[in-house]
C-alpha positions as CSV (number, residue, x, y, z in Angstrom):
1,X,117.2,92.6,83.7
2,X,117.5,96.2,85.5
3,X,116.0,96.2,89.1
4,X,112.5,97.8,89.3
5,X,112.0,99.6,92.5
6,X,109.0,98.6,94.5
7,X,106.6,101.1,93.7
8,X,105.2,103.1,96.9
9,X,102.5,105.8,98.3
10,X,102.4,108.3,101.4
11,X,99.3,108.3,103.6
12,X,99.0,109.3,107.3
13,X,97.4,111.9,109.8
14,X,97.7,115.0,111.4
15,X,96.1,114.9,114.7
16,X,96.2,118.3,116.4
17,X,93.9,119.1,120.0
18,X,93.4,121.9,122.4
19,X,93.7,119.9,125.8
20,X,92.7,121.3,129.2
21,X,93.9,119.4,132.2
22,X,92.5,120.3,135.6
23,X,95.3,118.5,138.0
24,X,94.2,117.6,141.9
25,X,96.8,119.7,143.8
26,X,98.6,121.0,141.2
27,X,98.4,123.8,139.0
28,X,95.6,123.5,135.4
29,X,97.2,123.3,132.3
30,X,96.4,124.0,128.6
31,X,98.3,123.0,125.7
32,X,98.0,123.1,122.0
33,X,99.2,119.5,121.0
34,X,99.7,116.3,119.1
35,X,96.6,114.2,120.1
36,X,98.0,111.5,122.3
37,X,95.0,109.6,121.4
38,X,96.5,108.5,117.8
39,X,99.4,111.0,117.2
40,X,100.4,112.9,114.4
41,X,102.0,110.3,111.4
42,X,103.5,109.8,108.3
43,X,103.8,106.4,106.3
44,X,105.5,104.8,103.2
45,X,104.1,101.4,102.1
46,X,104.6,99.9,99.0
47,X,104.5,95.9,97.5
48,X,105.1,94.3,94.5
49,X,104.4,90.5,93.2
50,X,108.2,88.3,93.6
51,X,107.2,85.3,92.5
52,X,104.2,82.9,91.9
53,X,101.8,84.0,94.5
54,X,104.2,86.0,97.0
55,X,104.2,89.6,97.1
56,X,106.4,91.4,98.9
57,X,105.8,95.0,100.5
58,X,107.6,97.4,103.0
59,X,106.0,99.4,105.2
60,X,107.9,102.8,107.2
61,X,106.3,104.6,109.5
62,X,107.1,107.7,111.5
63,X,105.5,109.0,114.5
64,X,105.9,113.4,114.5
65,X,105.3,115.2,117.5
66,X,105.9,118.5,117.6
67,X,106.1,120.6,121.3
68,X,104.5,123.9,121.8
69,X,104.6,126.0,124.5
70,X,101.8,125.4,127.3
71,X,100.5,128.2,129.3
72,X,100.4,127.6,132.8
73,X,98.9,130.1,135.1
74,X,98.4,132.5,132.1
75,X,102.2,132.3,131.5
76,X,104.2,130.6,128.4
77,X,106.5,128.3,129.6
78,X,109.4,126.7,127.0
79,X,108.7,124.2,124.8
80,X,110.4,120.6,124.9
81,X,112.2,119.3,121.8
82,X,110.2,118.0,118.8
83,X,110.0,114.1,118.7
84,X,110.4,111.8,115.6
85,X,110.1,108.4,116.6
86,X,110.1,105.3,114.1
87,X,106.5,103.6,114.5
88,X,107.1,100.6,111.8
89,X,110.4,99.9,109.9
90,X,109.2,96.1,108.5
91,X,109.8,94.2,105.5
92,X,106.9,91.2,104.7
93,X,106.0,88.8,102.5
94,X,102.3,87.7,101.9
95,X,100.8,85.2,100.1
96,X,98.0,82.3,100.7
97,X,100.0,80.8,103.4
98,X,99.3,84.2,105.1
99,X,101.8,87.5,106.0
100,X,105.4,86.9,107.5
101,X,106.8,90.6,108.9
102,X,110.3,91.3,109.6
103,X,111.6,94.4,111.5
104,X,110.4,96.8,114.0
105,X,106.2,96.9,114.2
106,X,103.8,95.9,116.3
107,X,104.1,92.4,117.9
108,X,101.3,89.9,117.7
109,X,99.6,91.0,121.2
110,X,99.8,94.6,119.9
111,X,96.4,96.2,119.9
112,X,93.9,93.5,121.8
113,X,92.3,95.4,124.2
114,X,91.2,97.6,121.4
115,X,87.8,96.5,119.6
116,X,85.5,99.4,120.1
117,X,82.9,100.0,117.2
118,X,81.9,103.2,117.8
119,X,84.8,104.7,115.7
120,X,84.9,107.2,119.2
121,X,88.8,107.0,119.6
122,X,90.0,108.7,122.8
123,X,87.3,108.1,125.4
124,X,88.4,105.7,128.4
125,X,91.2,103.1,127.0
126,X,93.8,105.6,124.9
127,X,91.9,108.8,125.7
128,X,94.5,111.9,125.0
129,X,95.8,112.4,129.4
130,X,96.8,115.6,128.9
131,X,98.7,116.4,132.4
132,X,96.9,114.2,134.5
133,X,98.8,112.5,137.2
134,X,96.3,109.9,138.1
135,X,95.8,109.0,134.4
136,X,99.2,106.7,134.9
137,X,96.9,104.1,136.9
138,X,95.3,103.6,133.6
139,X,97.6,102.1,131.8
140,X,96.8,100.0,128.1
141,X,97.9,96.1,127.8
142,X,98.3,94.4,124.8
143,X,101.5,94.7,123.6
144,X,103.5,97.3,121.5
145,X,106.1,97.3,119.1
146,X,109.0,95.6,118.9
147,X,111.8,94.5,116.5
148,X,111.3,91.0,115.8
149,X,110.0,88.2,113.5
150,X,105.8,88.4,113.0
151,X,103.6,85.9,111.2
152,X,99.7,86.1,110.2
153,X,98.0,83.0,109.0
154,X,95.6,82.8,106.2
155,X,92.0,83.2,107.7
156,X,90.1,80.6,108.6
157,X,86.6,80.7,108.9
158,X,85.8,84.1,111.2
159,X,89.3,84.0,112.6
160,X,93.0,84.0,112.4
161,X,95.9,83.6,114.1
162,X,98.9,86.0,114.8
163,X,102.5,85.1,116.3
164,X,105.6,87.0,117.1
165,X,109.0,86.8,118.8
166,X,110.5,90.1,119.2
167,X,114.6,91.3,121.2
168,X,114.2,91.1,124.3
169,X,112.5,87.0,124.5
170,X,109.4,88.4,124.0
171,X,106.9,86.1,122.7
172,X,103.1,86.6,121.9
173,X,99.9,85.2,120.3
174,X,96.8,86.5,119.4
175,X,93.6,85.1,117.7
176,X,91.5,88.2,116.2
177,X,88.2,87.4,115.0
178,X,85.2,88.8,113.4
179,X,82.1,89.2,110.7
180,X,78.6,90.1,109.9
181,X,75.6,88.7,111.7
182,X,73.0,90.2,110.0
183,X,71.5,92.3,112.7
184,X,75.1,92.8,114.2
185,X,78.5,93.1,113.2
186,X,81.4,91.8,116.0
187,X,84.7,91.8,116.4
188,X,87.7,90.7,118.6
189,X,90.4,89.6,120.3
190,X,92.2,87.4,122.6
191,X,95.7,87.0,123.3
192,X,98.9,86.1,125.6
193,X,102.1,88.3,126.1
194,X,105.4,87.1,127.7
195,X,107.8,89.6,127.6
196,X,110.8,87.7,129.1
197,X,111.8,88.7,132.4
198,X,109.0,91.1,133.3
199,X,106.4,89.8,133.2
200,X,103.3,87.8,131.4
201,X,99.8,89.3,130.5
202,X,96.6,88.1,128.8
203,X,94.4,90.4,127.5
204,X,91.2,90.5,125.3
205,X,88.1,92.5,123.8
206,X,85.0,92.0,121.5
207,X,83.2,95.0,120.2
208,X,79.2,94.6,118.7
209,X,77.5,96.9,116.4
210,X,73.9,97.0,115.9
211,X,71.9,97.6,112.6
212,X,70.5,100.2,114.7
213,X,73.8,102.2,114.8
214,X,74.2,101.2,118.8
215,X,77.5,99.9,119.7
216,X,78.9,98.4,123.2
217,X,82.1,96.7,124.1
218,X,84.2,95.4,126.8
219,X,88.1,94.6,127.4
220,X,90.1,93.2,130.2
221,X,93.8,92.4,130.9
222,X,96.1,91.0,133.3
223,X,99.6,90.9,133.8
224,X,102.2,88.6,136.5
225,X,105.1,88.6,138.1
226,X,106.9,91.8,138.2
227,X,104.7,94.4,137.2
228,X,101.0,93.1,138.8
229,X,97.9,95.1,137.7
230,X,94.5,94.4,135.7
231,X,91.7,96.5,134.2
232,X,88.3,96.2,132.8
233,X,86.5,98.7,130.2
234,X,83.4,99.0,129.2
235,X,82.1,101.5,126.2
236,X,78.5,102.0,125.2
237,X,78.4,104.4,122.0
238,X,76.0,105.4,119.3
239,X,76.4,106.0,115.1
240,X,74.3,107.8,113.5
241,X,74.7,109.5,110.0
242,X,78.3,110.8,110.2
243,X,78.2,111.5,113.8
244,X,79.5,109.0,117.1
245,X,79.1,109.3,120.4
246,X,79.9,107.4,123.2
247,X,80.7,107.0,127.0
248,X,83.2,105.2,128.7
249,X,84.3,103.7,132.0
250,X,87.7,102.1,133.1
251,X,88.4,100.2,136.0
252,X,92.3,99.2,137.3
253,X,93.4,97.3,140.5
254,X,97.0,97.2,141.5
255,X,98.6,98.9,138.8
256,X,102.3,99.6,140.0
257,X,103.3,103.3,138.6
258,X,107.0,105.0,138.5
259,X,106.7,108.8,138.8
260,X,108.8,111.6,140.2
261,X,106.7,112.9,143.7
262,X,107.8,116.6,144.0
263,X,111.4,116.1,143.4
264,X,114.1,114.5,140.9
265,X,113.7,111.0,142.5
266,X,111.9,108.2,141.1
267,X,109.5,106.3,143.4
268,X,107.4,103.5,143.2
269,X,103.8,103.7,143.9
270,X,101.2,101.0,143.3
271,X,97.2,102.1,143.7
272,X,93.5,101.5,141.6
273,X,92.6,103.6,138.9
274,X,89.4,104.9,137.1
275,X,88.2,106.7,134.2
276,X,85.1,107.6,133.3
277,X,84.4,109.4,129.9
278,X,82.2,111.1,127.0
279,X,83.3,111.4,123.5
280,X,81.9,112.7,120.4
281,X,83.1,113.0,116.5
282,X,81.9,114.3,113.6
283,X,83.2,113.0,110.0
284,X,83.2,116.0,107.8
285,X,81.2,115.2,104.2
286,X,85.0,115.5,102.9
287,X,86.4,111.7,103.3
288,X,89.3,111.7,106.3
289,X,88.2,115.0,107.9
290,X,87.3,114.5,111.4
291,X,86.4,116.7,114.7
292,X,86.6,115.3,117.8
293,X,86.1,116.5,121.6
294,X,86.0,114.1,124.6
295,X,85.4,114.8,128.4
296,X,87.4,112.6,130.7
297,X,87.7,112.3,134.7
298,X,90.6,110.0,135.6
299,X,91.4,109.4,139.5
300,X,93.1,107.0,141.7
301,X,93.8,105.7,145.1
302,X,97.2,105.2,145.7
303,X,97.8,101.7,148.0
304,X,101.6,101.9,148.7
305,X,103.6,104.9,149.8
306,X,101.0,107.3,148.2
307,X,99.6,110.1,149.6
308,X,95.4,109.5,148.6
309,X,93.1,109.9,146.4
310,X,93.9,111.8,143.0
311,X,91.3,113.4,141.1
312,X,92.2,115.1,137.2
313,X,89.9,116.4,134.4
314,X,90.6,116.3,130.9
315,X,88.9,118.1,128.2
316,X,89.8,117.5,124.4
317,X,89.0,119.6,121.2
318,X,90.8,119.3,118.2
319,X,90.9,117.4,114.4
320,X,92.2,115.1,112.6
321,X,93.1,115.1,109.0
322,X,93.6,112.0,107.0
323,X,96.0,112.3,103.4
């Protein structure tokens, strides 16, 4: 029998912003970019059935980031070089048993601390930081991607379970649940991260929605031995029609940060962070049109050979367009 390519489809974003960054001590920004908060992408995916009950699928990925120039002080200064990064490069097969992954995505911790119902993406946790310098004492937990070995089990009752090993000895777990209440929909997560030599984390979240369109969540993480630190979010928002707003605040202790300080040399810094945001987005009557513009006030107290407090504003406007 001739081969049959699996048959595939092309879906993604572009997710452009106008982001002003007032930095303490330094001089304001304002760049024309890819929105940090869920950059500009481009995907493959495809599946076809293999056998009795196993379907097989690919998924590739490509994060696109292209640099402009940024004015600072009312002058153009040069643009960096363009990035192209690979997001997922993964090969799985599903079936009742659940979904095993092979290749570079995100490993099983990947995306814990993110259960927000609001739809507001971009206020507090994974906010767009613009230029800010204190925004580094913010950092997100829960994993990331990694090339490696992922399985998914076969839902059971509200929840299931999610496992990887990825280069590097890294190892993690998550159990994601969620469902319908009646006057409430929730969802969550909780999970452990153990990425070999640096250092171990657990992390979790659980987001609620009301029938009344009010939504509120929390996260938290930790991490251990070798790079120390912890935060706790909170996010109250509000849906209605095909608006969502919401507000945000973020709270880290002991987060250790690498940074240049006014020269070429790296130095190590350790300090407590905060954010405290507003965000707001609009879904356009045309499906996957979306405009967005969030307020947010990072700052931090450096503990260990800092030199303060660091206060930075960022202000967000842009759109995102879904194909």
């Amino acid at each position: 029998m001739a081969a049959q390519a699996v048959d595939f489809t092309v879906s993604g974003h572009v997710n452009r912003a106008i982001v002003f960054t007032d930095v303490d001590g330094a001089s304001s920004t304002t760049k024309n970019k890819d929105n940090g908060s869920s950059g500009t992408r481009v995907r493959f995916t495809g599946s076809s059935d293999t056998m009795a009950g196993v379907t097989a699928a690919v998924n590739l990925e490509l994060g696109i980031n292209p640099k402009g120039k940024q004015k600072v002080n009312n002058k153009d200064e040069a643009a960096d070089d363009d990035d192209v990064t690979v997001r997922h490069s993964v090969v799985s097969f599903g079936g009742e048993f659940g979904t095993l992954k092979l290749g570079h995505t995100g490993e099983a911790a990947d995306g814990a601390t993110y259960s927000d119902k609001s739809g507001v993406f971009g206020v507090g946790h994974g906010q767009e930081a613009g230029d800010s310098t204190a925004a580094s004492y913010t950092p997100g937990m829960g994993g990331s991607r990694n090339a490696g070995v992922h399985f998914s089990s076969a839902s059971f009752g509200p929840a299931q379970l999610h496992v990887s090993a990825s280069d590097g000895d890294r190892f993690s777990a998550k159990i994601t649940f969620g469902g319908d209440a009646g006057v409430a929909s929730y969802g969550g997560a909780l999970a452990y991260l153990d990425t070999g030599d640096s250092y171990q984390e657990v992390a979790g979240s659980l987001g609620v929605k009301l029938a009344s369109g009010v939504t509120f969540s929390m996260a938290g993480a930790g991490r251990s031995d070798g790079k120390e630190g912890s935060f706790v979010q909170s996010t109250l928002g509000y849906v209605f029609g095909n608006n969502a707003v919401a507000v945000s605040w973020y709270g880290s202790s002991d987060v250790s940060v690498t940074r240049d300080k006014d020269t070429a040399d790296e130095m190590m810094y350790v300090g407590n962070g905060q954010a405290i945001g507003i965000g707001f987005k609009h879904t356009m009557p045309k499906a996957g049109v979306e405009i967005i513009a969030a307020v947010q006030q990072y700052s931090a107290d450096e503990t260990m050979e800092g030199d303060g407090d660091i206060d930075d504003t960022v202000a967000v406007v842009g759109a995102r367009i879904m194909f």
